[in-house]
C-alpha positions in Angstrom: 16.4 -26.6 -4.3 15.9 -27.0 -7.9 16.7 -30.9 -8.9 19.1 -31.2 -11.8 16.6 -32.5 -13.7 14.4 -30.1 -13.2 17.6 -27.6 -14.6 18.5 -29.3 -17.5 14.8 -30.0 -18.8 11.9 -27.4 -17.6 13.9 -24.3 -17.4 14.6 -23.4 -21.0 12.7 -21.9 -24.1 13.1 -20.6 -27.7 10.4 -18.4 -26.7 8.7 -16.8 -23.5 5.5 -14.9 -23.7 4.7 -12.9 -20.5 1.0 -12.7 -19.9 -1.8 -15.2 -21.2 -4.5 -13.2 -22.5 -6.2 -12.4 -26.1 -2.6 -10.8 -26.7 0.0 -13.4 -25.5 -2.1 -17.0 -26.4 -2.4 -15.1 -29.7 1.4 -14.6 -30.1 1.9 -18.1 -28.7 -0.5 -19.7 -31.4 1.5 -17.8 -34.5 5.2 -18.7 -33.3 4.2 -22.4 -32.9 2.0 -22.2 -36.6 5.2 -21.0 -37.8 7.8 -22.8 -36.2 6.2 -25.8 -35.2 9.4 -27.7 -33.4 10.5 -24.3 -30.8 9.1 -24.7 -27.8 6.9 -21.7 -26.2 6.3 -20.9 -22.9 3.5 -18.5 -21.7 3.6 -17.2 -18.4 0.5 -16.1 -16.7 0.7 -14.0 -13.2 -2.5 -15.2 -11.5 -5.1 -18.4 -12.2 -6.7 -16.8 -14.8 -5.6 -14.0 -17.1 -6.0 -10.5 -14.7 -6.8 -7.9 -16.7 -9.2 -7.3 -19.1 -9.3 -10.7 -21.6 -11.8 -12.7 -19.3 -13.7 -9.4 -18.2 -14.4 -7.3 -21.3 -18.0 -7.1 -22.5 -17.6 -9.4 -25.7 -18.0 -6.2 -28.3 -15.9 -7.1 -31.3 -16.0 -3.5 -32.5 -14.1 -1.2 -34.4 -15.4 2.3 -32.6 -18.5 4.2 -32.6 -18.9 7.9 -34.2 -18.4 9.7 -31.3 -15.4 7.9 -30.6 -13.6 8.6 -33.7 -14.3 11.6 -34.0 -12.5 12.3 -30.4 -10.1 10.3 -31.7 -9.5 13.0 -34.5 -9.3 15.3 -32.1 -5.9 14.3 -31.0 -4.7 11.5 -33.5 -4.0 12.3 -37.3 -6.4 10.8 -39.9 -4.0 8.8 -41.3 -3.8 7.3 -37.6 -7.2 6.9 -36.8 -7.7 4.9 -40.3 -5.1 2.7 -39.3 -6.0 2.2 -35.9 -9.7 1.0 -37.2 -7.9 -1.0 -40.1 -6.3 -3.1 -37.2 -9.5 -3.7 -35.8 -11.0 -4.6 -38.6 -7.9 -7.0 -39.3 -7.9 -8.5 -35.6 -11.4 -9.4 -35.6 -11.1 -11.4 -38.9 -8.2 -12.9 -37.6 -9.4 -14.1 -34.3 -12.6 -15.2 -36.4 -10.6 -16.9 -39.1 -8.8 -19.1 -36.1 -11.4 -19.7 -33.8 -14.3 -20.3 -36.0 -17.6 -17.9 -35.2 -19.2 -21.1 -33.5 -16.5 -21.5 -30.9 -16.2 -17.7 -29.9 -20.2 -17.4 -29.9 -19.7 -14.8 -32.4 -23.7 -13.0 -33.5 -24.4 -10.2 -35.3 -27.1 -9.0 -33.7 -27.0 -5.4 -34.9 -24.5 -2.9 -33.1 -25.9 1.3 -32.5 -24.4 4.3 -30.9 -26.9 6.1 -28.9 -27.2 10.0 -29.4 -27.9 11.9 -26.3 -28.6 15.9 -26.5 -24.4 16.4 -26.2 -23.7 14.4 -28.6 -26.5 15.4 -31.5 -23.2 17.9 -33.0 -21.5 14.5 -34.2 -25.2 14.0 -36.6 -23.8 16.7 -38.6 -20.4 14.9 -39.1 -21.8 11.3 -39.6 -21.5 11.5 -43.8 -17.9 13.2 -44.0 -16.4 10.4 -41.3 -18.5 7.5 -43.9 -16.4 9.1 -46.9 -13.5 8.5 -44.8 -13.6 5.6 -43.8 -15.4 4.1 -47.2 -12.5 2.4 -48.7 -11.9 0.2 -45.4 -15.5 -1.1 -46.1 -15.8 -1.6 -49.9 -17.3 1.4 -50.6 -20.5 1.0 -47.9 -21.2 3.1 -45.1 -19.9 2.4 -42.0 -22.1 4.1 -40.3 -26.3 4.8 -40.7 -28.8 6.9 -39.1 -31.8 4.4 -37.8 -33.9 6.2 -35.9 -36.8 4.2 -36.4 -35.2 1.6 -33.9 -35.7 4.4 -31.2 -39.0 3.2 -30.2 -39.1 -0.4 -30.6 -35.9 -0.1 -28.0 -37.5 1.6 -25.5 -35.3 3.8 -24.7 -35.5 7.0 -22.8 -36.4 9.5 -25.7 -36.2 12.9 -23.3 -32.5 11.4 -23.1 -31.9 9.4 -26.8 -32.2 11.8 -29.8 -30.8 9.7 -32.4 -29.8 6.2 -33.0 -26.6 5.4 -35.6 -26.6 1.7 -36.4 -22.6 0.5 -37.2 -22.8 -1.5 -40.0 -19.9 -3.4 -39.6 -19.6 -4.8 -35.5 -20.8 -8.0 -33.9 -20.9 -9.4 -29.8 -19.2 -12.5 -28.8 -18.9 -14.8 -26.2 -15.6 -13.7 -23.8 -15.4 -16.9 -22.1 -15.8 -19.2 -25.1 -13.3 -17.5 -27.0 -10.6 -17.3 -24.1 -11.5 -21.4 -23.8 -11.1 -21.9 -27.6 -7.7 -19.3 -27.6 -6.4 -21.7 -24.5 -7.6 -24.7 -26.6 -5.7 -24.1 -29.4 -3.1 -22.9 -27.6 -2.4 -26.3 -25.7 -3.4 -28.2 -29.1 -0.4 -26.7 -31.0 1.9 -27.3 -28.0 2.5 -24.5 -26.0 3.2 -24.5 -23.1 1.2 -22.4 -20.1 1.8 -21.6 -16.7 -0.1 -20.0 -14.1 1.1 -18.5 -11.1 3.9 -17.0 -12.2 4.0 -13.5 -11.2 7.4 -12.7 -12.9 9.5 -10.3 -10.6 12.3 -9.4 -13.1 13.5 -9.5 -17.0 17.3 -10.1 -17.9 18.3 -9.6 -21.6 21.9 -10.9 -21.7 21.9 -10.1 -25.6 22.6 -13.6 -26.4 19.4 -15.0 -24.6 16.8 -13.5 -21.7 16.3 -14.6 -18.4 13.0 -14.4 -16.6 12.8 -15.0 -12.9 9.7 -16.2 -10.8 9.6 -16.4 -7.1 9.1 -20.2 -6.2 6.4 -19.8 -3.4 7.2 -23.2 -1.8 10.6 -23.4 -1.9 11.0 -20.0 -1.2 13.8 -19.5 -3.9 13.9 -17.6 -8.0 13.3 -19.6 -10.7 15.1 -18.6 -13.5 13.5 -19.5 -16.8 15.5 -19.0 -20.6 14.3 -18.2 -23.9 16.0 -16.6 -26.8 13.3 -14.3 -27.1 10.6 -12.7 -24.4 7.2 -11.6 -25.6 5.7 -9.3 -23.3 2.0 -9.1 -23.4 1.2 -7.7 -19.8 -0.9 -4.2 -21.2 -1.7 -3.1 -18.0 0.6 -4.5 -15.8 3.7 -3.5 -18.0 4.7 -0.7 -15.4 5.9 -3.6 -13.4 8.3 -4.4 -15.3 8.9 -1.7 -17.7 8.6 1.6 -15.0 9.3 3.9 -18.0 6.8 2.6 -21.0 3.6 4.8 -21.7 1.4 2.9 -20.1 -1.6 3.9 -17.6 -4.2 1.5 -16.7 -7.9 2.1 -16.7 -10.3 -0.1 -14.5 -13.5 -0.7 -16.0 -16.9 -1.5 -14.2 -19.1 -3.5 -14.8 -22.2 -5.3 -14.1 -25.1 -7.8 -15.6 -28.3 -8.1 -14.6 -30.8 -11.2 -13.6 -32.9 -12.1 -16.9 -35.4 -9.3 -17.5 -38.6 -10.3 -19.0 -39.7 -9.3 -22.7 -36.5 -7.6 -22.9 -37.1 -5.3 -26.1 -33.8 -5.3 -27.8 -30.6 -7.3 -29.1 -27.2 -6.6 -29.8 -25.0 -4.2 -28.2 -24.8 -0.1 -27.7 -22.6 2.1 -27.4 -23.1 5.6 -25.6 -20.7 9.1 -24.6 -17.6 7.9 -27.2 -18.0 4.6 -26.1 -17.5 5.2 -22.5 -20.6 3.8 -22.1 -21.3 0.0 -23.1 -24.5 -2.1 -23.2 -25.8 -5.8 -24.5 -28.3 -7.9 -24.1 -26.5 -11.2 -23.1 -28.5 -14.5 -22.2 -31.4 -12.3 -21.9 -30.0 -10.0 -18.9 -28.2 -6.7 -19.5 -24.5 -6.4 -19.2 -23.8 -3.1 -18.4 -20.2 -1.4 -18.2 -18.1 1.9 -18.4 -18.5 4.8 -16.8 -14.5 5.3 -16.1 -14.9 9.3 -17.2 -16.9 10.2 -14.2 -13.5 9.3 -12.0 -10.4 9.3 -14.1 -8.1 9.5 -11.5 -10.5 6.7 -9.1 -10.0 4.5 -12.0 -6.1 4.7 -12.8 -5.5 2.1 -11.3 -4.6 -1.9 -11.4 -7.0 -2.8 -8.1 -9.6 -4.8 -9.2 -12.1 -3.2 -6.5 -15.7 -1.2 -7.0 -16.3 2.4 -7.3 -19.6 3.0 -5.6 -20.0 6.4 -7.2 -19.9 4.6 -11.1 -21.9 1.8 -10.1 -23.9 3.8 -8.5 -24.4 5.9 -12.0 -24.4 2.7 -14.1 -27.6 2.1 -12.1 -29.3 5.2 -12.3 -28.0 5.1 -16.5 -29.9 1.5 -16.9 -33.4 2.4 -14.6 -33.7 5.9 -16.1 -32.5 5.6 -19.6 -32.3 1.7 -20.7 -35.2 0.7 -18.9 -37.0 3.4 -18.1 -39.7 3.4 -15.6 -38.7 -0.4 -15.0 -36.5 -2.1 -11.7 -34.3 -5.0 -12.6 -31.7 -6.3 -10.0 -28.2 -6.7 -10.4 -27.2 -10.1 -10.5 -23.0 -9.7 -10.3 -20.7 -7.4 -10.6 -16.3 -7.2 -11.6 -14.1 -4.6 -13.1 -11.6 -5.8 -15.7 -8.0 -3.7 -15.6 -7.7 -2.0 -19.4 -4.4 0.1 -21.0 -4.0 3.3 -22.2 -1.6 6.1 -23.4 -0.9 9.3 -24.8 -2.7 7.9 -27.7 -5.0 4.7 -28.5 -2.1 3.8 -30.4 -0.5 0.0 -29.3 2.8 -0.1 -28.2 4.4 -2.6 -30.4 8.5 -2.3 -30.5 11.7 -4.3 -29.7 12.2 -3.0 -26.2 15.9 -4.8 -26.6 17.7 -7.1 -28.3 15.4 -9.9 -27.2 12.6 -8.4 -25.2 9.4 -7.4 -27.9 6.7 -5.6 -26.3 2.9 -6.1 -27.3 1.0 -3.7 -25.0 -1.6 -0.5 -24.2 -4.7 -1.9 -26.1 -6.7 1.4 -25.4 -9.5 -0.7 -24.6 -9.8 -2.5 -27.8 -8.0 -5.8 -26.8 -10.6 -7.8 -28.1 -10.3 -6.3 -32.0 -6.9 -6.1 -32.3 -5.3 -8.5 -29.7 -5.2 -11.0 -32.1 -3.1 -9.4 -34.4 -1.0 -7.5 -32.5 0.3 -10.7 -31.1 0.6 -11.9 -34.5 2.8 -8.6 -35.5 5.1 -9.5 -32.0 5.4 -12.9 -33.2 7.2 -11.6 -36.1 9.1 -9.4 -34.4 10.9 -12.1 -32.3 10.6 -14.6 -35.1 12.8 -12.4 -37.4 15.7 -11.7 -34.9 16.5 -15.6 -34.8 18.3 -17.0 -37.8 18.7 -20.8 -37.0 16.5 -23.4 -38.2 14.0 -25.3 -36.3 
């Protein structure tokens, strides 16, 4: 029951981008900076972007020691330089276009914290810095502060070391998703929520994307010459086949906690682990190795068992000997693979795929919707 009007003027794009987080506004931004006149649609399944954009912890971080060196483990060296080169990258992009004041970007200092099982990874910290030294103009990524041990107040019968990363800051996750959707609008894309897209069409000339109309009962079919799919978790849906396996995170932040003795955020157990002081409170998150299986999965519901050990980690360890109540709680819905590799490939003729962040949306979203961008942007050979 679609007026003719609505046919011949709403319905049809130069570009579609499936899914409105760090990922998709990002692609959206670069195709309209550099082709100002095509007209870009973004798509967004729910109200607010679902997965992991509007729910991360705010670390704009490029990986702790523990992590890379698991990420050695199964990843090449020439892949695990790369993958921290795009971090690196993505967070001066997303600073360059935002601005630090409209992402309430601080660098507040960011640390690993060493527990007994993880004291092996000490002995490893200078021969990953000489690694990793030419990404970082010949400084240190990494340094050995234990001094900060007591001052934090940490658990010390559980914290045996402390590594400051020399190159991480926090942000603000809401601020930045405004000023991404800001922008976004500003340089005349187009964005609609709601739009939980039940199937892709590439007709090799053109795509067709098809919504469910909820009122009128009836498939809309939007057109584009070009579909940019930035759904990470959610990709399954549409794409059965890609490599892609969600990971719920939890998480939780506390009410203010008075004399709080420490700023910026932490890392713990390969980064499974996640901490920050934040307006004062703790926000607390990770824990998605005690239940890998529990946490497979794109239901954005509690596991009593994690939170239940995200409690125990902040009362015994973070504040130890001290109660603070939790003042919220939400799980965010992350991507991951065979690697921590993104998937970033011309699915077909017109469909590009952007997805599988490995839980590092917030570093390299940016630019991997940036490298989409040109993807699609280089299969079109008319002028606008």
């Amino acid at each position: 029951m679609l007026s003719y009007w609505e046919k011949q003027s709403l319905l049809k794009y130069d570009y579609i981008v499936a899914g409105s987080g760090i990922v998709g506004l990002s692609a959206a931004i670069t195709l309209k900076e550099r082709e100002p006149k095509s007209r870009v649609l973004v798509l967004e399944r729910e109200i607010l972007p679902t997965g992991a954009s509007t729910k991360n912890a705010g670390f704009a971080c490029i990986g702790s020691l523990t992590e890379i060196l698991a990420d050695l483990q199964t990843m090449p060296v020439e892949d695990v330089l790369n993958l921290v080169a795009m971090r690196l990258s993505g967070l001066a992009l997303l600073r360059e276009r935002l601005g630090d004041k409209h992402i309430g970007y601080r660098e507040n200092g960011s640390y690993e914290l060493i527990g007994t099982k993880q004291e092996w990874a000490l002995d490893q910290l200078k021969e990953i810095n000489e690694m990793m030294r030419f990404l970082f103009n010949d400084l240190p990524a990494f340094t050995l502060t234990n001094e900060m041990l007591t001052p934090f107040g940490f658990a010390k019968e559980y914290i045996k070391a402390v590594i400051r990363n020399n190159f991480e800051g926090e942000l603000h996750t809401g601020m930045m998703m405004r000023a991404l959707i800001d922008l976004a609008i500003h340089s005349g894309v187009e964005i609609k929520t709601g739009c939980l897209i039940d199937h892709v069409e590439d007709f090799h000339t053109g795509v067709s994307v098809v919504v469910n109309h909820h009122t009128l009962k009836e498939s809309v079919v939007f057109e584009a010459h070009k579909l940019l799919i930035c759904t990470n978790a959610f990709t399954k849906q549409l794409f059965p086949d890609e490599d892609v396996v969600p990971g719920r995170g939890q998480v939780l932040i506390t009410e203010p906690v008075s004399d709080l003795p420490f700023k910026g955020i932490f890392h713990f157990e390969e980064g499974y682990y996640y901490f920050r002081e934040l307006d004062g409170r703790i926000l607390l998150g990770g824990g998605r190795q005690l239940d890998f299986a529990g946490e497979t999965s794109t239901a954005f519901v509690f596991n009593d068992r994690i939170h239940h050990e995200l409690e125990e980690l902040l009362h015994r360890v973070i504040l130890p000997g001290r109660r603070v109540a939790v003042a919220d709680r939400w799980t965010g819905i992350m991507a991951f693979g065979k690697t921590k590799q993104p998937i970033i490939k011309t699915y077909s003729e017109n469909i590009i795929l952007g997805v599988r962040m490995g839980g590092m949306g917030v570093a390299i979203g940016s630019v991997i919707g940036e490298k989409i961008a040109a993807l699609a942007q280089g299969a079109i050979s008319r002028e606008l």
